[in-house]
VODODREN-345064 format. One record per residue: x, y, z of N, C-alpha, C in turn. Coordinates in pm, whole numbers, plus 50000, padded with zeros to 5 digits. Last residue first. Example, Ala and Ser with C-alpha at 12.3 -4.5 7.8 and 13.67 -1.06 7.14 Angstrom:
! residues 2
512854977550708513674989450714512905000350787 513194943150780512304955050780513204967050780 
! end
This chain:
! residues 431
837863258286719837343261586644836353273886561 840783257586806840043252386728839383253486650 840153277487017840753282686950840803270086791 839153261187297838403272987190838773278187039 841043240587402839473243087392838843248487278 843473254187361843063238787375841763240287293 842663276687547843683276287370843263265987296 841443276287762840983279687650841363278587521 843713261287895842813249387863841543256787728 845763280387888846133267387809845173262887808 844333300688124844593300187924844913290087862 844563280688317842993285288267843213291788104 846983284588360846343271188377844953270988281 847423309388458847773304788308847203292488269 845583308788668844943314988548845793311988392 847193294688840845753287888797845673297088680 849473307488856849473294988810848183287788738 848083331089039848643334988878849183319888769 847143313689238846483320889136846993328689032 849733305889361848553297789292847623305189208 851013336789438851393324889299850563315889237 849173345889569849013348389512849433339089395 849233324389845848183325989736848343332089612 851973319989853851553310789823849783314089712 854323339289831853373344489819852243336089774 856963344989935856683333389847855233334089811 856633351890196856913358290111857073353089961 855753331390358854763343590286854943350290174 857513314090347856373309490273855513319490282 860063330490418859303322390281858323318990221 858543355790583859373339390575858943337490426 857263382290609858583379590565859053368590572 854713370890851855283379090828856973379190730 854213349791042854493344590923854763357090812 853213360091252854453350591271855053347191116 851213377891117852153384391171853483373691241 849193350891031849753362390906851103369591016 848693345891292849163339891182849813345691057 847463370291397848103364991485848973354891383 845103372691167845763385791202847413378491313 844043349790972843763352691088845173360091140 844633352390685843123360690733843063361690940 846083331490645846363344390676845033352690712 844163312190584845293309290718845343320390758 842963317790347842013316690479843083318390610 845463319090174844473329090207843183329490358 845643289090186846813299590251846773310790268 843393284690057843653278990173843943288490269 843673292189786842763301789900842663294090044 845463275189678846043293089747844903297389809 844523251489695845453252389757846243269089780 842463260689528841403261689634843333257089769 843653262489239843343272689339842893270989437 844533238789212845793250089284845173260789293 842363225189184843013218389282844083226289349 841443238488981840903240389035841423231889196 843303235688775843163250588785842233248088982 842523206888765844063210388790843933228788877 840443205088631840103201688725841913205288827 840603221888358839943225788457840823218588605 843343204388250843793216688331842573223588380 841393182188185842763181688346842783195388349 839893195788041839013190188160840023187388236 841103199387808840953212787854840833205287995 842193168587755843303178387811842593187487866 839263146987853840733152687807841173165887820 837613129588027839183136488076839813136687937 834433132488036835713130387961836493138088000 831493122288243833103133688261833923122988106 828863122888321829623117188162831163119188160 827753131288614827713136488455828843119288427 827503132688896826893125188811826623122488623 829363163188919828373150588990827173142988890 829953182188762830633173288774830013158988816 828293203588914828273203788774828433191688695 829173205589127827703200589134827353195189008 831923210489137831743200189151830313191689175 830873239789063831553232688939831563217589023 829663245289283828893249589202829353240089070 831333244489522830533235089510830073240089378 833173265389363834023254289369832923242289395 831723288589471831953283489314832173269689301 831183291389694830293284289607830643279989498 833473295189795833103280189782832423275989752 833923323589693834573315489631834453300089652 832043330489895831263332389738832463322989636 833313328290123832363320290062831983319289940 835803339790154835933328290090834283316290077 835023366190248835063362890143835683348390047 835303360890551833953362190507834133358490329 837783365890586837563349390619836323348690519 837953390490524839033384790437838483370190468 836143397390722835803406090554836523390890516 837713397190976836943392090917836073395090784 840143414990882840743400490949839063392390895 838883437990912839473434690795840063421090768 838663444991155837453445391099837833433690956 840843436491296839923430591326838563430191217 842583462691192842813443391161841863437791198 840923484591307840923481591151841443460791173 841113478391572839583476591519839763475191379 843813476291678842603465291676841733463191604 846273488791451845323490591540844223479291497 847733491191243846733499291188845803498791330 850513485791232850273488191328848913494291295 851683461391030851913479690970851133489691114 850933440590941851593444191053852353460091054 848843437890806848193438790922849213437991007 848463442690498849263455990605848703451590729 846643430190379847783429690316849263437190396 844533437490458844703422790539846353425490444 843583460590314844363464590396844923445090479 841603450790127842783454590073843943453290215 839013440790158839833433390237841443439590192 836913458989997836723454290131837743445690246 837493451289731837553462089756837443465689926 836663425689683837953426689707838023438689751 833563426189715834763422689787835873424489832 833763421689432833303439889472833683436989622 833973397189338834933410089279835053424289354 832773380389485834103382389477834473395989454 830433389089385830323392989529831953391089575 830613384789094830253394389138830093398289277 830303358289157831433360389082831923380589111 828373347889250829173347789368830593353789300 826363353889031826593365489161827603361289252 827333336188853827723348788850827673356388984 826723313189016828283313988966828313328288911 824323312589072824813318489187826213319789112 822923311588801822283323588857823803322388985 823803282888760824223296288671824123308088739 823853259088902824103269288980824433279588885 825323237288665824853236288825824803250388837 825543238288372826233243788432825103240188601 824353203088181824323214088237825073218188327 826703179788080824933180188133825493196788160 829153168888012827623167387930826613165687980 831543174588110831133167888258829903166088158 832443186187907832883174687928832053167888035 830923212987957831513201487822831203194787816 831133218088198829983216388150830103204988046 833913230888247833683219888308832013211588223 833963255888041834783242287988834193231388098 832733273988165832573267588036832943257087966 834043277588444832753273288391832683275688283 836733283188371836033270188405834993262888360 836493309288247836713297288147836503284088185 835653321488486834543318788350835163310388289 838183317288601836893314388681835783310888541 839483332588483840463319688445839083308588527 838473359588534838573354488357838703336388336 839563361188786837673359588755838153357588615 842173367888828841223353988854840163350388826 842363391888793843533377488758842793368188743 841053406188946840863411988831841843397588717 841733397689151840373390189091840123397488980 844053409089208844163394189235842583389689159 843043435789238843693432989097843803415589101 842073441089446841153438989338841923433989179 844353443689543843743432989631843123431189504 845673468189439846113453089428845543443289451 844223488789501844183487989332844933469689382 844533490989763843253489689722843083487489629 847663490689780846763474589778845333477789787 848193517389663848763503989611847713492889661 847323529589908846913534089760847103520089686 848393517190125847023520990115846423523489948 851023523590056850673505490088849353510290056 851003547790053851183541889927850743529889957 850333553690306849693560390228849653548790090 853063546490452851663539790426850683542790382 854223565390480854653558290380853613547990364 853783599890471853013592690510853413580390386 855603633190525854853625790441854563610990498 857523647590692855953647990722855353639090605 860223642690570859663655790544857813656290591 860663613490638861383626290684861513640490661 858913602990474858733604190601859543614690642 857403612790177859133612490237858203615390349 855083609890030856013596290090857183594590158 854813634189942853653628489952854053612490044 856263658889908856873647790020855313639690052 857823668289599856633670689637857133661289811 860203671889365860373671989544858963673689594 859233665789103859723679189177860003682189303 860023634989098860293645289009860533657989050 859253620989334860693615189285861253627289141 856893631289344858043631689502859223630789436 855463627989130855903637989180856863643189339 855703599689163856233607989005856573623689059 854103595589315855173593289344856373598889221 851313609989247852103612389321853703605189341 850953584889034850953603689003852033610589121 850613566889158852043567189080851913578189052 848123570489308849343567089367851123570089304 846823575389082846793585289187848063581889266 846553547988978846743560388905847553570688978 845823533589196847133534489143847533542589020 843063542989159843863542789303845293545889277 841843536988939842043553788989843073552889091 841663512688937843193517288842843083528988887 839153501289002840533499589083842113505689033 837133506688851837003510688982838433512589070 837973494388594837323512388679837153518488756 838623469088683839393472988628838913493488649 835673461788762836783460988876838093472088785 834093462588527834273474088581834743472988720 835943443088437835773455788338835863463388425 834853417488526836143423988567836823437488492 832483419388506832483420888611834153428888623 832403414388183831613422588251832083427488393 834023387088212834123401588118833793415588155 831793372288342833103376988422833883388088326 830313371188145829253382288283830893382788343 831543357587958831203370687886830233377488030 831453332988083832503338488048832553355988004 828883324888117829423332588195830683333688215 826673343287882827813333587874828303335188006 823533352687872824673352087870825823344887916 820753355888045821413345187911822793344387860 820743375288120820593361488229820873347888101 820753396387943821583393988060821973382488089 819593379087650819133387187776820483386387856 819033377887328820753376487451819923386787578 817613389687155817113377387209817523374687347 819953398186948818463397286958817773386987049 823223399487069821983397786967820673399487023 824843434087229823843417287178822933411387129 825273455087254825443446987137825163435087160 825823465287502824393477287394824323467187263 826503453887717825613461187761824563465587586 829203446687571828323435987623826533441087660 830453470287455830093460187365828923450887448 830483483887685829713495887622829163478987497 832373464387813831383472287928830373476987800 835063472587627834313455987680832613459687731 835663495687681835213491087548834173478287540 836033498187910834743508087889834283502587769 838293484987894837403483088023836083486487964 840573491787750839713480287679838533481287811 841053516487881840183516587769839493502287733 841913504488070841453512188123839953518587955 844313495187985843643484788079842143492488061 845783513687875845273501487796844063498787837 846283530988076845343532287983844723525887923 847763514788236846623514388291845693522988193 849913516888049849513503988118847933502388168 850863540388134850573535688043849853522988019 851713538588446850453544888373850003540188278 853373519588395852573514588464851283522588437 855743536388272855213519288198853403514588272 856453552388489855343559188334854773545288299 857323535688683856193544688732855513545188579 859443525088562858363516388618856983522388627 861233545488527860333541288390859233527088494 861673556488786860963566788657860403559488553 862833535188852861513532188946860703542588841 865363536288729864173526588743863873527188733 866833558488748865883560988661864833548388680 869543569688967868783561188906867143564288878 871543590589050870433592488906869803581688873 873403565589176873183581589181872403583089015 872183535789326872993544089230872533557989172 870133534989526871553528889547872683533789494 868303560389714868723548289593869963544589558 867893577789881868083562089917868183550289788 866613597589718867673597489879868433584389899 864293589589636865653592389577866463594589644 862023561989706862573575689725864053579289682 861313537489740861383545689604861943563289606 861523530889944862513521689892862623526489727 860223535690202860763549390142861663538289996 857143527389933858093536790020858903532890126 857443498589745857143503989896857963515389921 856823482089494857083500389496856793502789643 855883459889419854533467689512855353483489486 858033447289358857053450289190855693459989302 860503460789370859803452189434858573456589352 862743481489321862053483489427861023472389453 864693487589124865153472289205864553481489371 863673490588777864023491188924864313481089010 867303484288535866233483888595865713482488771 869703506688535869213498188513867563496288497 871253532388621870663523588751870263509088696 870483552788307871373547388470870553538388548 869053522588053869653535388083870163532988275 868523496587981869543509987955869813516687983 866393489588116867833482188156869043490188114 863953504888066865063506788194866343498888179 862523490287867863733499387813864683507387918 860863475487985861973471487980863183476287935 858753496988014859563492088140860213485388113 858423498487699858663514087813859573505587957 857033479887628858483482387609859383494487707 854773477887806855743468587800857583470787795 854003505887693853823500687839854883488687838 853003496687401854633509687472854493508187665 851543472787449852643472887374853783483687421 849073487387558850453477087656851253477287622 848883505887344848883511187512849423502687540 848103488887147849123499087111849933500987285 845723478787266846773470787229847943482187231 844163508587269844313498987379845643485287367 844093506587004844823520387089845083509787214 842203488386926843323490086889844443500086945 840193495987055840553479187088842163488187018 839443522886921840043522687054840653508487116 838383510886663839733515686685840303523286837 836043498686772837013488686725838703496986753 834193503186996834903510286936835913503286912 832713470987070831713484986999832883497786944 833913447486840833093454786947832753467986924 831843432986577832823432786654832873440686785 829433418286584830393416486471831513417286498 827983398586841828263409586784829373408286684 827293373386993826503377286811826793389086790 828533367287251827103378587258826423379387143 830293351287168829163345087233828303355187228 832313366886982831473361186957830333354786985 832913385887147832273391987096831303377686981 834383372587366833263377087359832853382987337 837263357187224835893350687215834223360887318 838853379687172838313371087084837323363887086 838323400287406838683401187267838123386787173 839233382587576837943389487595837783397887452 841763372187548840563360787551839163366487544 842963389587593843283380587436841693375287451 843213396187868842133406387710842263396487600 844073376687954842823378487962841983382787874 846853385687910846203370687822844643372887890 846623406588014846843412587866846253397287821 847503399388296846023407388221845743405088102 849583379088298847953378188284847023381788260 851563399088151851453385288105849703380988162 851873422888245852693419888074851793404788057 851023427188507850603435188406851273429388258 852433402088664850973408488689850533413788568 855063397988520853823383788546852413388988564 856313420088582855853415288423855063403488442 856213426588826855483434088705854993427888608 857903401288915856753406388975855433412688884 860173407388738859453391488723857833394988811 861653434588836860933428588647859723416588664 861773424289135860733437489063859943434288919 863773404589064862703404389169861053412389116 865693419788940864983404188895863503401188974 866423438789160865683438889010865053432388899 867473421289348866093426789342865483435589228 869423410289209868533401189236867493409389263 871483431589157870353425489063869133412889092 871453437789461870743448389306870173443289223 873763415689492871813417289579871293426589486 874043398089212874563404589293873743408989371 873403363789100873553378589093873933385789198 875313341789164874793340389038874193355688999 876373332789391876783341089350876443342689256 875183315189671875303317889537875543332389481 874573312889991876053319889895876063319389794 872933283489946873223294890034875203302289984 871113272989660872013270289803872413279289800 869303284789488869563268089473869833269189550 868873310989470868083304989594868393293989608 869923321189211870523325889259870043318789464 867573301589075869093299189074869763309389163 865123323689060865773303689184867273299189164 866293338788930865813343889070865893328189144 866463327288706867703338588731867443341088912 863693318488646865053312788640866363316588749 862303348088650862273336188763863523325188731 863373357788382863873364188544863773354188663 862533339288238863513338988237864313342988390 859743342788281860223330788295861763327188310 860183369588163859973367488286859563353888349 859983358287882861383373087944860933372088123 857733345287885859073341187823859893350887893 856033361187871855843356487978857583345187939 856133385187674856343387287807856653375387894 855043364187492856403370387473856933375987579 853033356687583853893351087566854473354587543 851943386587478851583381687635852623369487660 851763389187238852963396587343852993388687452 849723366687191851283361587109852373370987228 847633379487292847983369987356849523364787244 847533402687112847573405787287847903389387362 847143391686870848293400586921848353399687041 844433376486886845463368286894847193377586950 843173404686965842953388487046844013380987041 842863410886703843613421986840844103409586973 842183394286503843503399386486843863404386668 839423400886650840133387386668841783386986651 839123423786594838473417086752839513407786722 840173445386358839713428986399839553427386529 841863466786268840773466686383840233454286411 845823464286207844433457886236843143464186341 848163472386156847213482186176845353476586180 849613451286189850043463286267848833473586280 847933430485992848333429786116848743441186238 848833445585765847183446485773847433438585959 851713446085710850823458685785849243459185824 851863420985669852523424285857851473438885852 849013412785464850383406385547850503413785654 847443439685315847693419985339848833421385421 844923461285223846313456785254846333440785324 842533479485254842983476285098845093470085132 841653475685495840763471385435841253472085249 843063478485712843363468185691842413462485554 840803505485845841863498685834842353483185807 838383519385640838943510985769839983503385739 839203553085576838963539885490838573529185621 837123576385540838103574285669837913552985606 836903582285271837573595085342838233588285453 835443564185196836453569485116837733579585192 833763557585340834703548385379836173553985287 832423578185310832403580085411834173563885414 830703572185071831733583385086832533583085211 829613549285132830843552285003831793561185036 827823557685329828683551285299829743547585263 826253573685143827423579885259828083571685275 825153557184968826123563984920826723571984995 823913542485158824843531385120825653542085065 821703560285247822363552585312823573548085263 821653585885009820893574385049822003571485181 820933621585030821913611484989821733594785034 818963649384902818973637085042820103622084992 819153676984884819303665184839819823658984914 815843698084851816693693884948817293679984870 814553721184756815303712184679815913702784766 811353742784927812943735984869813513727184825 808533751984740809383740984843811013739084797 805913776284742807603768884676808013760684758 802713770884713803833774484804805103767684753 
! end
């Protein structure tokens, strides 16, 4: 019986061919372009955290510009527009330019190494994903040019204060480049999510069980798929407002039957989760760094993830404590009043969990171990001011004062998590 010829090409000579055709990048080049066009985990790691300072510099600046114009009463240092455009920039750019993106630095570089993977699993989507903040970034600062400036709606975007009727200067474009910057933004977010999620789940070494894993690399995990769960919202939200403020849709004009609490609704189901989408990264770096130094074992591995994981999915459960004077009625503030008390347990386990850790160990105080034990003195001072507010009668006297509006918890926790990158830099980057 004749048999066919079949020619079978080895392994290594597709290969060949194969790198011929789609080369990898950075793989016959040196200097700025092997940088611009890097797939490296680590190259991507260090980029996302060099912008991330670069952001956090331009909105160090805005806060400047924003307490100086608060030194004493009548300053004239901006005008009210620009102060609430200072307001808006410094809001955005602290949430989306500066903590997320130093998160990804960190999820990027170091967990692909604790799992033993080479790199992650779609290298050139890591790289699209960088690309994505990068025009996200520039995208919302390229408002200052054009009409109106930049927006001067408040980094939440509250209806009607985005509506075009009511904007201060005729054709202003703000809130148009806030809105696209923010999509964009959420692609990034949105790809490194699935990228992170697909690397931890299918690439680990030999051996790397779940329960073995880093629990820097399970908060990776956790805040991946917070990041999936919580960007549809504000997807959907800025879709629509794109379309009120583009073709006259009245998804937010009250004075056409539209619904302005819709957006508070859309906005703080993606926001609440976004505060632990902040916080759970700057949480794993604790626990890794308190162990160190404290030279004995993590206390409580099994509960520091699940209470890490009962945070995160949580948040999804207390969005609205953010609107409890928005008239939602007894039973919602009530329901939501207790959720918001309820969820400061899984956050006191943590806190016993690292001072179980602590107890009786070896402690060396140097630098990473102050800014643990620091991270951990300004956060349990914002989930204080989180417990206060939780009670519905407190939160509504304290409604718009300073010290709400000052936003004690949230600030501590965007303080703690930079807190929590300086002690990884410290720490990790060494070596």
């Amino acid at each position: 019986m004749a048999t066919e010829s079949i020619d079978y090409a080895s392994p290594d000579t597709k290969s060949k061919v194969e790198s011929k055709i789609f080369p990898r990048p950075g793989q016959h080049v040196s200097g700025l372009v092997d940088w611009l066009t890097t797939i490296d985990h680590k190259k991507i790691g260090l980029l996302y955290g060099l912008t991330a300072l670069f952001f956090l510099l331009l909105g160090g600046v805005e806060a400047l510009l924003i307490r100086s114009q608060l030194w004493s009463h009548n300053m004239e240092v901006l005008t009210n527009r620009e102060y609430n455009q200072m307001f808006t920039m410094h809001g955005t750019t602290m949430v989306f330019l500066v903590i997320m993106p130093l998160s990804a630095a960190f999820f990027n570089f170091i967990m692909p190494l604790q799992i033993g993977a080479r790199d992650v699993a779609f290298p050139r989507m890591n790289t699209l994903s960088l690309w994505c903040f990068i025009a996200g970034g520039l995208t919302l600062n390229l408002s200052w040019f054009f009409t109106g400036g930049s927006p001067a709606i408040g980094w939440f975007g509250y209806a009607p204060l985005t509506d075009t009727r009511f904007a201060e200067v005729m054709g202003d474009m703000g809130p148009d480049f806030w809105v696209f910057s923010l999509q964009i933004l959420g692609i990034a977010s949105l790809l490194a999510s699935f990228n992170f999620i697909t690397t931890i789940i299918n690439m680990r070494a030999p051996g790397m069980t779940m329960m073995r894993l880093p629990v820097f690399t399970w908060m990776t995990l956790i805040v991946s798929f917070l990041i999936i769960l919580a960007f549809p919202a504000i997807t959907i939200a800025l879709a629509e407002l794109m379309f009120d403020r583009t073709y006259g849709t009245n998804f937010f004009d009250f004075l056409e039957g539209g619904k302005p609490h819709l957006w508070q609704h859309l906005f703080w189901i993606f926001g609440h989760p976004e505060v632990y989408i902040l916080i759970l990264p700057a949480m794993g770096i604790v626990s890794e760094i308190i162990p160190v130094f404290s030279r004995k074992p993590l206390f409580g591995y099994g509960l520091i993830i699940f209470s890490g994981a009962i945070i995160g999915f949580m948040g999804f459960a207390v969005w609205s404590h953010h609107m409890f004077t928005t008239g939602m009625g007894v039973v919602a503030t009530s329901a939501f009043s207790i959720l918001t008390m309820l969820i400061a347990i899984p956050t006191g386990i943590k806190i016993f969990n690292w001072i179980g850790t602590m107890w009786g160990g070896r402690i060396r105080f140097d630098t990473p171990m102050l800014f643990a034990l620091g991270f951990i003195t300004m956060f349990m001072i914002g989930g204080f001011t989180g417990i206060m507010h939780s009670s519905v009668p407190i939160d509504a006297q304290h409604q718009d004062s300073y010290f709400r509006g000052g936003s004690l918890s949230l600030c501590t926790h965007r303080r703690s998590a930079l807190s929590a990158s300086l002690q990884a830099s410290i720490f990790g980057y060494p070596k």
